[in-house]
N, C-alpha and C positions, 0 to 999 in steps of 0.2 A: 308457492311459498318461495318468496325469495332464498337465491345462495349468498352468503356470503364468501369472499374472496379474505383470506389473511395471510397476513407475511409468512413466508415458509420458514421451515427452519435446515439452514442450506448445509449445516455440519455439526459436528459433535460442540464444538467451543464458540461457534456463532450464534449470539443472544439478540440482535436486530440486523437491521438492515435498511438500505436508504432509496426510496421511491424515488430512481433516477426518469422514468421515461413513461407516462401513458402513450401505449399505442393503440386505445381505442378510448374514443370518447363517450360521453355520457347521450343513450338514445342511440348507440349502434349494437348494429344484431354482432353478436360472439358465437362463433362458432365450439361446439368441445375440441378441446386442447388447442384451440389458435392460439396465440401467444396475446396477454393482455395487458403487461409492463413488462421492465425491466427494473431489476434491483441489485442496486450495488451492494456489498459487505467488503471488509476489509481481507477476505476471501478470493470471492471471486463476484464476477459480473455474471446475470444470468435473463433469461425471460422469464419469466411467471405465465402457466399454460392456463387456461380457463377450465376448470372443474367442470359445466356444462352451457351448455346451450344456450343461449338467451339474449335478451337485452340490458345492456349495464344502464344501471337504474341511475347509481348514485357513486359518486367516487369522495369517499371520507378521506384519503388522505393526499395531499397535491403533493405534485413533483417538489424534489430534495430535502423533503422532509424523513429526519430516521425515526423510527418508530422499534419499538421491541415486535422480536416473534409472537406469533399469534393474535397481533392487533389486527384488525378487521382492517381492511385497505377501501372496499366495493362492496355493492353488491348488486346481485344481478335478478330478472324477474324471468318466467318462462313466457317464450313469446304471445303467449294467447291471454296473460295475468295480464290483469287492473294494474294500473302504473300506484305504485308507490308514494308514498306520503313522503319520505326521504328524500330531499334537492340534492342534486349531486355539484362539486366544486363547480364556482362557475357558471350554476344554472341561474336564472330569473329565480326571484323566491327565495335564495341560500337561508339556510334557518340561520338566526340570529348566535352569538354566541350564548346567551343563556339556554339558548332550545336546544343547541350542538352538543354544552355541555351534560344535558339531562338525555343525550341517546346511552344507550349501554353501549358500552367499550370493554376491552380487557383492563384498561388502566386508567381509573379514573380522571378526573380535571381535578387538579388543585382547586382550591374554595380558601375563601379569602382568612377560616381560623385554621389555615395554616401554620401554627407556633401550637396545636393541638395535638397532643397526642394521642387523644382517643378517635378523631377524625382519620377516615380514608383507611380503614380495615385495621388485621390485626399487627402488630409492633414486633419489629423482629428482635436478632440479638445487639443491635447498632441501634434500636431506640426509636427506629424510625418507619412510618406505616409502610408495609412491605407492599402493596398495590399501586404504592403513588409513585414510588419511584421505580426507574429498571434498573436490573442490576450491573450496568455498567455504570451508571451516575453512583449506587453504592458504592462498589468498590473505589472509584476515584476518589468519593468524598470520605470513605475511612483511608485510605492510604495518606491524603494529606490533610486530614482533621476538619472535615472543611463542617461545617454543620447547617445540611442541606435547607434548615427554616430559610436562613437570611441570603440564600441564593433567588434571585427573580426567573420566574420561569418563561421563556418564548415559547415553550411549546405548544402542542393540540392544545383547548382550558386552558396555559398556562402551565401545564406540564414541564419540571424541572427535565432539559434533555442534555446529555453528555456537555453541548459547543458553551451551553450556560455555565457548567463548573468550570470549563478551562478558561472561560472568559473572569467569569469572578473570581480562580484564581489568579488570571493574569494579573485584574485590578490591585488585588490584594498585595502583589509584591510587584507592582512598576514601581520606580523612584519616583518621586515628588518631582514635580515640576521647577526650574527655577523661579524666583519670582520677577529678575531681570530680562529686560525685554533682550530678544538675539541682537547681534553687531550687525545682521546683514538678513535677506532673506535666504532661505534653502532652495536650493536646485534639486529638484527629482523630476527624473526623464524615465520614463520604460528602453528597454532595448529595442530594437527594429524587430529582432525577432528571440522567443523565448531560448534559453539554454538548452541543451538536452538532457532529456534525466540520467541520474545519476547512475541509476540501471541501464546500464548498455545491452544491445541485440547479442543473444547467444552465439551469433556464428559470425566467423570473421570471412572467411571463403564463402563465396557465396551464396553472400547477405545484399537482401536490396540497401539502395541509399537512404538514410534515414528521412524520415516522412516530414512534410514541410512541419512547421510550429501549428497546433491548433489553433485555429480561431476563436477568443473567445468575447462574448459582448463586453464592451467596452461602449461608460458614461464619460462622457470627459465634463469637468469640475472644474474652475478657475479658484485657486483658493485665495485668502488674502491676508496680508501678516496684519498683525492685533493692533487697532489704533490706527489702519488707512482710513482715510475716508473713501468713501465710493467715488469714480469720475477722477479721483488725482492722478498725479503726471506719476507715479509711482506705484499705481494698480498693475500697468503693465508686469512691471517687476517683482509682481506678488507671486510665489510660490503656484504652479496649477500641478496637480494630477490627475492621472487617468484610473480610474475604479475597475479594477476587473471585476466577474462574477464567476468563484470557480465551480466549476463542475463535481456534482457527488462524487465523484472516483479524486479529484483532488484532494476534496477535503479529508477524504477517508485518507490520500496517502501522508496528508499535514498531518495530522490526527497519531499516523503511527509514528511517523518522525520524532514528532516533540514528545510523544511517549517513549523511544528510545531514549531519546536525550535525557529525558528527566529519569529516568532508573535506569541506567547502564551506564556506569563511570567508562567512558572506552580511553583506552590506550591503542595505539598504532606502530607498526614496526614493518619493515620494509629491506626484502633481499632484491639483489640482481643476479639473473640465470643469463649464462648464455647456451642458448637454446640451439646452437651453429647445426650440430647433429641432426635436431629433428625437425629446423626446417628442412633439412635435406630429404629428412626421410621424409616429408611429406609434398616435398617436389618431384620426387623418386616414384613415391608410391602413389599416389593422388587418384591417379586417372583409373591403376587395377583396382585401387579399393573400391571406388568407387561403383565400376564393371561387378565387382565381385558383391558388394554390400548394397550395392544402390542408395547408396547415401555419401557426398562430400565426404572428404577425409579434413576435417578442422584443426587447429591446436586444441580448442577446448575439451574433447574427451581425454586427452593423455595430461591438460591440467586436474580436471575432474577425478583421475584415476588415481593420478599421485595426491594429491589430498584425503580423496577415499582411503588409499593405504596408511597414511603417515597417520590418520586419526583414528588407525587402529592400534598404534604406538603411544598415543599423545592424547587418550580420552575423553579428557577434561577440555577438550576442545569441543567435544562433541557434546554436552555438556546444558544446566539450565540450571540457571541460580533463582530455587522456590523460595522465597519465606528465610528459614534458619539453615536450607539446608542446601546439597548440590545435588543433581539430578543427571548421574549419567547417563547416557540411552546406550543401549548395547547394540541399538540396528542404527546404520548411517546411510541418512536421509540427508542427500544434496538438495541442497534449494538454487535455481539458476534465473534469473532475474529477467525476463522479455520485455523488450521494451514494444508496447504499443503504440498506435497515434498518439491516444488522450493516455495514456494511464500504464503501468508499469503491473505485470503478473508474474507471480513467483510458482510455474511448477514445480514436480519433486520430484529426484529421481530416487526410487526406490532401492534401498542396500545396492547403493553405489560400491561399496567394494567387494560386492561378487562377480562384478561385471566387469569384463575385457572392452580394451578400450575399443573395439569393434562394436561391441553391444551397445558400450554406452555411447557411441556415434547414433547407433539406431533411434537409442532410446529418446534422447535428446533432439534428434531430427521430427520425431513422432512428436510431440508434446510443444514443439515449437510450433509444427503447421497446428496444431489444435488450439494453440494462444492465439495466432493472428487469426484464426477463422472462430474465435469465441465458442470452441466445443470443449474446454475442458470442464468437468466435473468437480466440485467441491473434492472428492478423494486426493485429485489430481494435484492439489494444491495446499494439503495440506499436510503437516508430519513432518517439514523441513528439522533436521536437527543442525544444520552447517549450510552454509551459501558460499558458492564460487560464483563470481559475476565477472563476464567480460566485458568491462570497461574498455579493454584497447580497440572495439568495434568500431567506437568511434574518435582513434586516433591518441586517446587520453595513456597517456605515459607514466602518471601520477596519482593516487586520489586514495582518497581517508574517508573510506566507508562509515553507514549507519547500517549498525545491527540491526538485524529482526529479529526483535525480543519474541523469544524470549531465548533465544537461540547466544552462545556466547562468541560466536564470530564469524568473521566475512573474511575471505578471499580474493582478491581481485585479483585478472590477469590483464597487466595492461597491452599496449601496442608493443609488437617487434620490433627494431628497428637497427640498421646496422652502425656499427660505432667502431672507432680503433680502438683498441684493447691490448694490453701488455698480458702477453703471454709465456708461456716456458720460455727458458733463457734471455728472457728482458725481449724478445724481439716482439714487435709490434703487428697486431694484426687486426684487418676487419672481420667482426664476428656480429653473429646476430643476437641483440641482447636482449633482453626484458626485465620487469620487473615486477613482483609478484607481492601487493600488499597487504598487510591482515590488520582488521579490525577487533578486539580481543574485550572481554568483559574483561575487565582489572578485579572483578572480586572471584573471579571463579581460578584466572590463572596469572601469572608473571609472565616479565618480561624474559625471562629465561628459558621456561616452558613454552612458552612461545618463538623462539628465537628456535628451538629447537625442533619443532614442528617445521618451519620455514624452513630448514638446513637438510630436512628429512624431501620435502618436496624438491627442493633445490636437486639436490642427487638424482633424485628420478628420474627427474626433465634433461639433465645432463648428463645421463648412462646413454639416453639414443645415440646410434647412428643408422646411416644408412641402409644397413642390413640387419637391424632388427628387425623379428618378424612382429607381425600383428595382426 
């Protein structure tokens, strides 16, 4: 009897996930628990282990396609079974779409009296058959009215999927075009090589160098402004681009982006610490802590610490703005930003303010090798109620965070750097400064509570000296 293979369900708030990677193809023998995809969520990365033994028959869902939890992905036959009536993606024979459509799935294929309400199971309290659609397309489509009939579906059948409402609502609110033709053509160039994400490496003391720019495929296109002929002396001069094709873990992190931006009004505010003290102390102490902890002694546990504390003064930072209401959390959960090759992971450190900045050295050491070697755990990454991101890893001095919602702010610590500075009695000195920026939900708190929060960390960072212990 055939097994089937389906999307796991990798966490308590994770409702799909995106078929990044077949690592075995259709007509290879699967050993139990060899690894048989990988799937991305806006969670974490993971492999998918094979349940048993056999030969995968058929693969119902191809790479970067997202599918909800409990959609059937494979399936697989016992080595000694009759092969299967089911073609897998790709094979000679693919069943047609009408035949694709009439397999059982968890969620059916749209049909074309979609403007039907008795169609596609039963109608929930939105009006609309609860089988057809998942419920992340739900909730998007009641948050902005959107009335999922007149959305066209790309999915599996025709399946209306999350990239379809953001796209139909993008259509819905671009501006008109003008109807004058431009004065010139447009120039668009890619860079030589990608930026770096906006999530910087956890550790500033030794951190490898940031990893070259991924490669991604890339079409190149000649484009041409409206009313060239083909062959004229001004083809040249037409507009060309280059098409990337991003990668599932991109798209998932576009995806969160623009859902910050669209529900989180942010505000920005920005202290300078001069941190003269506890570079020293960690010039000073570096090498015993190290001896002693077995772990680098960095600035970002002693940023992590003092934020820990201040938003035990300053709750509503810690904070989550549900519906009508606020949602403060009584345990604080740092979220710390890793930057990968392709993709950016946010572990968690757990009641960050129980922990000495010694612990949370360890902590933060442990869960960083576990991001770059892709061991952490859906636990391991979820629960953030506040994000501290060191941004100054990679140099950056400056920078106006995106929250992750649902969370009400970010923290950055940028780069150190020395500066002259007016000091007691007007004289002038070189001091090592920084500057620490918070990204803030405007509906949960002000600029004032906020400002006050930054004032509380400030002080912390600038009580060290040299002979504090740790």
């Amino acid at each position: 009897m055939p097994v089937e293979i389906t999307m796991p369900k990798l966490g308590e708030s994770i409702v799909e996930g995106t078929v990044a990677r077949w690592l075995k193809q259709v007509g290879e023998a699967v050993e139990r628990y060899e690894p048989l995809l990988e799937v991305v969520t806006d969670k974490v990365n993971t492999e998918v282990p094979s349940p048993a033994a056999g030969i995968l028959e058929a693969i119902l869902v191809p790479e970067g396609e997202t599918v909800p939890v409990g959609t059937i992905l494979a399936r697989l036959r016992a080595p000694g079974e009759a092969p299967g009536s089911a073609p897998g993606v790709g094979e000679p024979g693919v069943a047609s779409g009408a035949e694709a459509d009439a397999r059982p799935t968890p969620l059916p294929a749209e049909d074309e009296a979609a403007g039907s309400g008795a169609a596609g199971g039963e109608a929930g309290p939105d009006g609309w058959p609860r089988g057809r659609y998942s419920p992340v397309v739900r909730r998007l489509a009641a948050e902005f009215g959107i009335d999922l009939r007149q959305v066209p579906g790309t999915g599996r059948g025709g399946r209306v999927t999350r990239e379809d409402v953001i796209a139909y609502l993008e259509r819905q609110t671009a501006p008109e075009a003008s109807p004058e033709p431009a004065a010139g053509p447009a120039r668009a160039a890619l860079p030589e090589a990608a930026a770096p994400e906006p999530a910087a490496l956890t550790e500033r003391a030794g951190s490898p160098e940031p990893a070259e720019p991924q490669a991604f495929e890339v079409s190149a296109a000649p484009g041409a402004r409206a009313g060239t002929p083909a062959g004229s002396e001004d083809e040249e001069a037409a507009v060309r681009v280059d098409r990337l094709k991003p990668s599932p873990v991109r798209k998932l992190i576009a995806q969160r982006m623009v859902q910050s931006r669209q529900e989180i009004p942010h505000a920005w505010t920005m202290v300078e610490v001069d941190v003269t003290g506890l570079v020293r102390l960690v010039e000073a102490e570096g090498a015993r802590f190290r001896e002693r902890e077995g772990v680098p002694l960095t600035y970002l546990p002693f940023v992590i610490e003092a934020a820990a504390r201040a938003l035990r003064k300053f709750p509503l930072l810690n904070a989550s703005w549900q519906g009508e209401e606020i949602l403060v959390h009584r345990q604080i959960h740092i979220g710390v930003p890793v930057a990968l090759e392709e993709s950016v992971i946010v572990p968690v450190i757990r009641d960050a303010d129980q922990q000495s900045v010694a612990g949370l050295a360890r902590t933060l050491r442990r869960l960083v090798e576990r991001a770059r070697s892709g061991q952490l755990t859906v636990p391991e990454v979820e629960g953030a109620t506040f994000t501290v991101n060191n941004t100054g890893a990679f140099g950056s001095i400056l920078s106006q965070p995106i929250i992750f919602p649902p969370q009400a702010g970010m923290l950055t610590l940028e780069a150190i750097v020395k500066r002259p500075v007016v000091v007691e009695g007007n004289a002038i000195a070189i001091r090592s400064m920084v500057n620490l920026c918070l990204s803030l939900d405007h509906r949960v708190v002000d600029g004032l509570y906020a400002g006050r929060f930054l004032q509380q960390v400030k002080a912390r960072l600038e009580s060290y000296t040299p002979e504090t212990p740790i």
